[in-house]
N, C-alpha and C positions, 0 to 999 in steps of 0.2 A: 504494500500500500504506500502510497504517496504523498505527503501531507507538505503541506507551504505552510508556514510559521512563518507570521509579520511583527517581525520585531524582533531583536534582538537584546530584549533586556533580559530581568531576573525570570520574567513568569515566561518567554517564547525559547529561552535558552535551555530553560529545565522541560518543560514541554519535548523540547526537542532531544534531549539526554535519554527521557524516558521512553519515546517513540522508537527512537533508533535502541537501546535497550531491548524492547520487544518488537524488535526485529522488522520494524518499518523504514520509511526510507525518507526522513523529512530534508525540509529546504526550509533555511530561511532566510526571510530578506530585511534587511535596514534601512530608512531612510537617510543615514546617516554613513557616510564616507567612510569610515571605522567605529570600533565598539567604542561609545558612549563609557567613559571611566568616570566623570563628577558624579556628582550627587551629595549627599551627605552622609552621617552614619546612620543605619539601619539596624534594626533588633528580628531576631529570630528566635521565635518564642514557642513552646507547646509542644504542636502535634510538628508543627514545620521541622522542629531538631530531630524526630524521628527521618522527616523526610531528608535531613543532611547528613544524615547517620547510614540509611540503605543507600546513598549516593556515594559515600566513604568519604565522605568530606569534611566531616566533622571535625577532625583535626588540623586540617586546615586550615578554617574558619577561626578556634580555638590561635593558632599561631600567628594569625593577620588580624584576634582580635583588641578592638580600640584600646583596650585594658583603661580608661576612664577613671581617673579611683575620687575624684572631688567637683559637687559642683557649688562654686560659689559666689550670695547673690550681692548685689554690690546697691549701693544707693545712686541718685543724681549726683552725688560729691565725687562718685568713684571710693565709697567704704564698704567695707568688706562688713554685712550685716547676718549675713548668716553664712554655713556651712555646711552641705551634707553630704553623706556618701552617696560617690555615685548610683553605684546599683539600688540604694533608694529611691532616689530624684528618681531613676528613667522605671520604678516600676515594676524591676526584674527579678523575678524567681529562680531558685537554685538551677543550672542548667542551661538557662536563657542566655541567647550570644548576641554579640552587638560587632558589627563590622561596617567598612567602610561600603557604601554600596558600589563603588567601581572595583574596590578589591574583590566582592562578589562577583560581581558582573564578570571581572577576570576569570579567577575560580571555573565559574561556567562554561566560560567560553572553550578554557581548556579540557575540557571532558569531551565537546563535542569538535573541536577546531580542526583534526585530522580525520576525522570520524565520519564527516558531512559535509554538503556543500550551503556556504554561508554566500549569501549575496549582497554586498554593499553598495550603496550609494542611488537607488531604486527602492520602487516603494509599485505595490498594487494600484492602477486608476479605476481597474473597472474587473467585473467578477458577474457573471453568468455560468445558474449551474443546472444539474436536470437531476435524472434519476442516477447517474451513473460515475458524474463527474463536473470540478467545477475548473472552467478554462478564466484563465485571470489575464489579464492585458497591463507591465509595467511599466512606469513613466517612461524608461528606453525604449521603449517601443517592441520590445520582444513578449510573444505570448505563449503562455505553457499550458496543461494541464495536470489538473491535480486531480487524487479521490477525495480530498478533504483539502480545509481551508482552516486556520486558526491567526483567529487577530487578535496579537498582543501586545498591541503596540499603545497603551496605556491611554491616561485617561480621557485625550481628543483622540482616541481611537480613528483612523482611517477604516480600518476594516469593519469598525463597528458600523460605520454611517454607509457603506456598502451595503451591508447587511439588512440595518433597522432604518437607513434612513438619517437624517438629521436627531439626534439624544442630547439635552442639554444637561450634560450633568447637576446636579442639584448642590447649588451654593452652600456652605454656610456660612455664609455674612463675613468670609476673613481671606485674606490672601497670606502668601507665603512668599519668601525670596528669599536666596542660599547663593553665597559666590565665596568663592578663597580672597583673604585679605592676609599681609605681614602679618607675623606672628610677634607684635609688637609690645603684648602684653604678657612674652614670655612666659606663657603656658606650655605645662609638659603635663599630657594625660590628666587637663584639667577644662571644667567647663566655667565659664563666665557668665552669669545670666543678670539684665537687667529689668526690672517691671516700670508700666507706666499706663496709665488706665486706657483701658485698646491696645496697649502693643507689650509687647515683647523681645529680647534681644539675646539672643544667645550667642556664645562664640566658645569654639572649641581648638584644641588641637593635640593631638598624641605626641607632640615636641617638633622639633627644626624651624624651618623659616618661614613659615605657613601655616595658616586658622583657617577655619570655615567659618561665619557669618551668619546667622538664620535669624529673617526677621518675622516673627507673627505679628500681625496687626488688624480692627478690623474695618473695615471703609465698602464702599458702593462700587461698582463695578467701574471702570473706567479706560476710555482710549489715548490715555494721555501717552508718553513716551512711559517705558516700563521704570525705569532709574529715575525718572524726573517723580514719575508718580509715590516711588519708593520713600524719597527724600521726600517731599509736600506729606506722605501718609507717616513719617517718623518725625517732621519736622516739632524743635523743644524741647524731645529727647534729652537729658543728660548724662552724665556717663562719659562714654566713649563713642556714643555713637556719631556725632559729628564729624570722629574721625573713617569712621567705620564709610559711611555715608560717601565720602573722600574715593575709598576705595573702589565705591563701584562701579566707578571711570573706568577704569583700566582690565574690569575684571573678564576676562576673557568666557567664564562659565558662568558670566550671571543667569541666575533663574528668577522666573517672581510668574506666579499663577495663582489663580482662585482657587484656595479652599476647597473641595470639594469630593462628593461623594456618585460614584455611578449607578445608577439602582433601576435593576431592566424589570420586564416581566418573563424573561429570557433571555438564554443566555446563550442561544445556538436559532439556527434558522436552514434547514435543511441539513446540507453539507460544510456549512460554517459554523463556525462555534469561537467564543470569546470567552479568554481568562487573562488571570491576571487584573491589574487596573483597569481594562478594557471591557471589560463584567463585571468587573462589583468591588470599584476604588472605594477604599473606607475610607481615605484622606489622610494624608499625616498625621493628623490630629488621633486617630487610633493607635498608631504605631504599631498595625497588622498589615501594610501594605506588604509587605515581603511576607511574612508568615503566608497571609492568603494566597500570594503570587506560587509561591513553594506547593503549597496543599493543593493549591487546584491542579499547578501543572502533573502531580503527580496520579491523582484520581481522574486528569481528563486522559491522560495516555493510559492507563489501567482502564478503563470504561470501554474506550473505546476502541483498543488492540482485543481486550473480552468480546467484546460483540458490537463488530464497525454499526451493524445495524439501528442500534439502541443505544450507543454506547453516550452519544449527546446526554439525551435522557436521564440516563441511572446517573452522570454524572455528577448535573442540578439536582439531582435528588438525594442525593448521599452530602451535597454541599452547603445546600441552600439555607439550613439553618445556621447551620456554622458560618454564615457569610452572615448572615442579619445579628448574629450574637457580639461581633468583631465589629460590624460595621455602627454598633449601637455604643461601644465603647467613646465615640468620637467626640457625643455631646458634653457628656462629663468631663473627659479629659482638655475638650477646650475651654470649659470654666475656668480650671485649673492653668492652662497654660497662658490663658491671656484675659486678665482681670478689667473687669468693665468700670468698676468707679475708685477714685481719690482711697475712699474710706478700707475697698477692699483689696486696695495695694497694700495697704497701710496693716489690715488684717492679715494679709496671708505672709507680708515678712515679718511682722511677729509672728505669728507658728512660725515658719522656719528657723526666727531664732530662738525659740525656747524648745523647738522640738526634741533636737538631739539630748536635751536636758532632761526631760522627761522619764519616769519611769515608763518603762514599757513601748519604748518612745518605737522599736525597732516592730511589736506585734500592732502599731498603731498603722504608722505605712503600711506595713503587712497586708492590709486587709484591702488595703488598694491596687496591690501587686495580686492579692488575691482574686479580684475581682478579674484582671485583665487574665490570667492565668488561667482562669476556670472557662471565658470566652477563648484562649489559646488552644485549649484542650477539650473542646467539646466535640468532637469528631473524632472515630476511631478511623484510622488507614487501615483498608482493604491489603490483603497478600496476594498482587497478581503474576 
């Protein structure tokens, strides 16, 4: 069997690991010139370590991971008002891994890079399929035939709007933007986090000459320039972000998008099918984007190498909860990540800093780490 795989991230790379595993024969294609290495750090939580474990990867991940060990949150002065452990702050239960998403994306690439044929620099425009087979037509102008189609090309899916049509994914009221800035605050395996009523500022770096930047904030949709917007939506900020702000001149990997969440009544349509971001983005704001990227890719290649016929099918149906459980996480977690008024800045850096103080202070997170965990692990993997 024949499958084309659109996209080349974490969910069309594992996808295709596991296809070519059972003994299919996929393609996939990039819009993208080379693989995609930015991003930010990503967590792999639950049932997904199971799935990085029967990939044998697990130790890999473990040796390229962030090792994170402080995050701490500073005021407008630039003081140091609280302090927690990592694996607190981000939420993680014994087991749970945290990696850079390009070091994954790596990871992947190479399980499948001698194995298959990868196609960069092309992208699917058009997709006609019948009972038998679907013939795809790529921006180069070359056209192929597949048995199958899988668009995983994340949250403005191309192959999704093939498929379903135009899908607007569903906001929630916040954007996001992540670019490398100097590492000028001399952080080694440490996070930096600033609050300001609407926004957010985090900055990282596992040590050398380089951070990452992530701004949460939340504002109206808008066409202004992406950086100009950035800056007007942090603008008063204080801290560091002024300087931060500086940087995103220059930054060659700037990102900045909405917020947001993909939510279909389907997740396949004949002989296409969509995972990953592409079917059922919970948004950063859950910190299961990868976890779900991992679990579907591995239940939609098990489904459907089981039975091509059905195989779409049983796939939503063995995932579908476990997608709504993950994807419900997001509303909570963005209360917490980007605080709406003056009063409840002011409230949640006192608990941070009287937290660690506390007895019991560590079964008190716990129970929030609990919460994401118990949605991490609510789906058993099938043995296919």
């Amino acid at each position: 069997m024949k499958v084309l795989i659109c996209g080349a991230g974490i969910a069309g790379l594992a996808t295709a690991y596991w296809l070519h595993r059972h003994g299919w024969e996929p393609t996939v294609v990039e819009r993208a010139p080379a693989l995609r290495d930015g991003g930010y750090k990503v967590d792999i939580r639950g049932t997904a370590v199971d799935v990085v474990e029967r990939m044998g990867l697990r130790d890999a991940i473990r040796d390229r991971a962030t090792a994170i060990r402080t995050a701490t949150q500073y005021d407008e002065r630039g003081r140091a008002v609280a302090v927690l452990d990592a694996e607190l702050f981000g939420g993680r239960h014994s087991g749970d891994l945290e990696i850079m998403r390009g070091d994954l994306t790596q990871l992947l690439y190479e399980q499948t890079r001698h194995r298959l044929e990868h196609v960069f620099g092309t992208h699917v425009v058009a997709a006609e399929q019948d009972d038998a087979q679907v013939r795809v037509a790529f921006a180069s102008g070359e056209e192929r035939a597949f048995d199958f189609v899988v668009g995983a090309d994340g949250v403005h899916s191309g192959a999704r709007r093939l498929c379903f049509g135009d899908t607007v994914p569903h906001s929630l009221g916040h954007h996001i933007a992540i670019y490398t800035v100097p590492n000028h605050l001399g952080l080694d395996r440490q996070e930096a986090v600033h609050l300001a009523p609407g926004r957010t500022v985090n900055v990282y770096s596992t040590g050398g000459p380089s951070a990452k930047a992530l701004f949460l904030f939340a504002a109206p949709e808008s066409d202004a320039d992406p950086r100009t917007f950035l800056a007007d939506s942090v603008a008063g900020m204080g801290w560091e972000v002024p300087r931060l702000i500086g940087y995103a001149a220059d930054a060659p990997d700037f990102y900045l998008d909405t917020l947001a969440q993909v939510r279909l009544d389907s997740w396949s349509k004949g002989r296409i099918a969509l995972v990953g971001d592409a079917a059922f983005c919970p948004s950063p704001a859950s910190g299961q984007g990868t976890s779900l990227a991992l679990v579907g890719a591995y239940a939609l290649a098990g489904e459907l190498a089981a039975n091509p016929a059905g195989g779409f099918a049983a796939y939503e149906a063995q995932l579908r909860d476990f997608v709504v459980k993950n994807q419900a996480l997001a509303a909570g977690n963005l209360r917490g990540m980007v605080v709406g008024s003056a009063f409840g800045v002011w409230a949640q850096t006192r608990m941070m800093k009287v937290l660690p103080h506390l007895p019991g202070h560590r079964a008190i997170i716990g129970r929030v780490a609990d919460t994401i965990h118990e949605a991490a692990t609510s789906v058993t993997l099938k043995d296919y």
